[in-house]
C-alpha positions in Angstrom: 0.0 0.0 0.0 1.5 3.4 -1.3 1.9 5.9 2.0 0.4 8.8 2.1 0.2 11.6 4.2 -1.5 14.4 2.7 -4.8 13.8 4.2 -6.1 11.9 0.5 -8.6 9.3 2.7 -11.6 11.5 2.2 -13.8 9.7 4.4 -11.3 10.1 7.5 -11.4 14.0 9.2 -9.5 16.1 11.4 -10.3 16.2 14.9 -13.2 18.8 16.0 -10.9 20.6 18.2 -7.6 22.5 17.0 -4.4 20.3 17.6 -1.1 21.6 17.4 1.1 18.1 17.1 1.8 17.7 13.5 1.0 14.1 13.6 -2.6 14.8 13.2 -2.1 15.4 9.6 -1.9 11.1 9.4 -4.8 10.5 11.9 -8.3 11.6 12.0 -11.9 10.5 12.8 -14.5 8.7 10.7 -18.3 9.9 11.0 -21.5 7.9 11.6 -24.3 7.4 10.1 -25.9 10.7 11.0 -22.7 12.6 9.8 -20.7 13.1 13.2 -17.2 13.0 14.2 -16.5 9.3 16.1 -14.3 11.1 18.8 -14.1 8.1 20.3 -10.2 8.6 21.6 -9.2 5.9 18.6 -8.5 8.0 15.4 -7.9 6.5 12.3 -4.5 6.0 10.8 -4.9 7.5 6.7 -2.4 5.1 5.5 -3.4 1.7 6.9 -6.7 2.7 8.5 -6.1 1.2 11.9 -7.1 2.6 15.1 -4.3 3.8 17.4 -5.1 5.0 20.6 -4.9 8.5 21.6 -7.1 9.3 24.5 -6.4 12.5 26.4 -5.3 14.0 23.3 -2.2 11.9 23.7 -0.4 11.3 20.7 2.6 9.2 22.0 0.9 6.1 20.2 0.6 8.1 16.7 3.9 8.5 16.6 4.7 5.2 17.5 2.2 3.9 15.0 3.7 5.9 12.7 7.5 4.7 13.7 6.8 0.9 13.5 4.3 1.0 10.4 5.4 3.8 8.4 9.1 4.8 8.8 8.7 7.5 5.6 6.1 9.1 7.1 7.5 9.4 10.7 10.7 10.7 9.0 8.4 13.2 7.1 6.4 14.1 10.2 9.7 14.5 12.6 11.0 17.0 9.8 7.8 18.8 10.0 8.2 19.7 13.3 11.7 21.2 13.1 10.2 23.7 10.5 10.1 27.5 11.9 6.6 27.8 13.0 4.3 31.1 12.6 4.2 33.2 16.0 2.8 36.6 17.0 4.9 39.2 17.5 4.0 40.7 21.2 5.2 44.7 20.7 5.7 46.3 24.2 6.3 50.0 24.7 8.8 51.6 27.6 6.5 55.2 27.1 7.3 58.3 29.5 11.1 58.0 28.1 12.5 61.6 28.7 10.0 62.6 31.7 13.3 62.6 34.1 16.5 60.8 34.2 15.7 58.2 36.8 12.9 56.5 34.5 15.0 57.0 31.4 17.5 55.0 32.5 15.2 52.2 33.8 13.3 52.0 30.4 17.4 51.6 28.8 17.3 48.8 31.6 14.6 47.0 30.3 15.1 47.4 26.8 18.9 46.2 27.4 17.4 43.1 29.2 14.8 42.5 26.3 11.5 43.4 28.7 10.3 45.9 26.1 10.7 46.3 22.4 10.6 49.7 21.5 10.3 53.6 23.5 7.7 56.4 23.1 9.6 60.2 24.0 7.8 62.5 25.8 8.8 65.6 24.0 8.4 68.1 26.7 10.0 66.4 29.5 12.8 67.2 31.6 15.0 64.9 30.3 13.4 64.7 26.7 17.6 65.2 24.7 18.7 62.6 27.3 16.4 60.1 26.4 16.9 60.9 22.8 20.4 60.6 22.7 20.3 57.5 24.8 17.9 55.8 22.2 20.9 56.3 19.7 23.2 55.5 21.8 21.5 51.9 21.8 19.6 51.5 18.9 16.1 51.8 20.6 13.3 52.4 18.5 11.4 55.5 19.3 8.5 56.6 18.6 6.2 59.8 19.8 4.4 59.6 22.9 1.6 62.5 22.3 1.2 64.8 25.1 -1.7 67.0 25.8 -2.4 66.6 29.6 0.9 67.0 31.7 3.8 69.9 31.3 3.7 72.6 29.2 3.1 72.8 25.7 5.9 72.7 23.1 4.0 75.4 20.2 5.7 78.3 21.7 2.3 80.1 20.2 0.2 78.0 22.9 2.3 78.9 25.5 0.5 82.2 26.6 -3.4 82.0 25.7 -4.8 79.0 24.7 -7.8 76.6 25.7 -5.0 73.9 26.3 -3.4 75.3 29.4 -4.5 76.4 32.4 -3.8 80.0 34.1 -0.7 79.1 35.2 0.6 78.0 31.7 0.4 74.2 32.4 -1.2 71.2 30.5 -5.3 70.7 32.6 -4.4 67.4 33.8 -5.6 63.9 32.6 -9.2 65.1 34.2 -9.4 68.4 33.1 -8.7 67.9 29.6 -10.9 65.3 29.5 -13.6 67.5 31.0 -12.5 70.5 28.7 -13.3 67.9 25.9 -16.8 67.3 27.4 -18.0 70.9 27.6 -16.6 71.5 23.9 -13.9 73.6 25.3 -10.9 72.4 23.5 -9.9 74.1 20.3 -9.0 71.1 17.9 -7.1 73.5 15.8 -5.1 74.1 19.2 -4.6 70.6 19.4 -3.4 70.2 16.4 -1.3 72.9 16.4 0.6 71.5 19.5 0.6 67.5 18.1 2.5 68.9 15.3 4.7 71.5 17.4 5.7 68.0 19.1 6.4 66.1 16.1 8.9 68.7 14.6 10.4 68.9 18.5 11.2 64.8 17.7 12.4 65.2 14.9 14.4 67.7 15.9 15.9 65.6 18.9 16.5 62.4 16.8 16.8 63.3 13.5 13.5 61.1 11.6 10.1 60.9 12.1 8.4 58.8 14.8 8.4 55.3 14.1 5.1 55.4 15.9 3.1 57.3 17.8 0.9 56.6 20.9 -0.9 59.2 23.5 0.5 60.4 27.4 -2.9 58.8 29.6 -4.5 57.7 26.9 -5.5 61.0 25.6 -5.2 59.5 21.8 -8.0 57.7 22.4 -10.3 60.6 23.5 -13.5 60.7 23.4 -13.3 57.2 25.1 
């Protein structure tokens, strides 16, 4: 009998629930008469149609089966596995890099020790060139962490008069601005005035564009 893995026995079906052994692509589960899956814990080899045991989603026995029956296609199947796989890519963000020197130099520490992958730079904070020039220094990937709520603007033109800041020249907090917001107090053409003040202060301080751009407390997603 020719051996075949490719899943050719058309009356034999993969298991209801997703498996992640590759060995599955040999066995599978005939139906009844009624048209369901016989999960019974005894799937069906496609090659020789025997029954191999496999309850508990065990598949020490597949293999096995597959070992003493069908050499080729245990060869095949144990190549299979050493293929790369597909994976996610998890992206995590060290933001507030440049609001003093104390956290910039713990974001460097994770980013050195691989707990984040990239930084978001807080134009107008105290440390804002140190934090830039660290980012070179190791090759951190930075993007633009979008302030509106904490600090002082950066649009020298806001700086005075503008529905922004508060009497005393400052940001109005994570609350007030989102209050402002509420009441329709905000001047959009303020706030975008300022978002773009702090893009050309970026690229100012690292010489490109931000390689993303996310918000200081959230405010990119406002109205939430």
């Amino acid at each position: 009998m020719a051996e075949r893995g490719d899943g050719s026995a058309q009356d034999i079906h993969q298991p209801s629930k997703k498996t992640k052994s590759e060995v599955w692509a040999y066995f599978g589960f005939l139906k009844n008469a009624e048209g369901q899956l016989i999960e019974d814990g005894y799937p069906v080899c496609r090659t020789c149609r025997k029954q191999v045991s496999a309850e508990g989603s065990n598949t020490s026995n597949l293999m096995a089966h597959l070992r003493d029956d069908h050499p080729r296609l245990y060869s095949q199947c144990k190549e299979t596995a050493k293929m790369p796989q597909p994976r996610l890519m998890l992206v995590i963000t060290g933001d507030d890099f440049g609001y003093c020197p104390r956290r910039n130099q713990g974001i460097v520490d994770c980013f050195l020790a691989g707990g984040i992958s990239n930084v978001s730079l807080l134009v107008n904070g105290s440390a804002a060139k140190e934090a830039a020039d660290l980012a070179k220094r190791y090759q951190i990937p930075i993007g633009l962490h979008a302030n509106l709520s904490e600090g002082t603007p950066v649009g020298q033109n806001l700086q005075q008069a503008s529905t922004l800041i508060n009497p005393q020249g400052f940001f109005l907090g994570k609350v007030g601005i989102r209050q402002a917001l509420e009441r329709g107090q905000l001047s959009m053409t303020q706030v975008e005035l300022e978002l773009r003040a702090q893009v050309r202060r970026f690229m100012v301080l690292t010489g490109h564009l931000p390689y993303h751009m996310d918000g200081h407390q959230h405010v990119h997603v406002l109205p939430d």
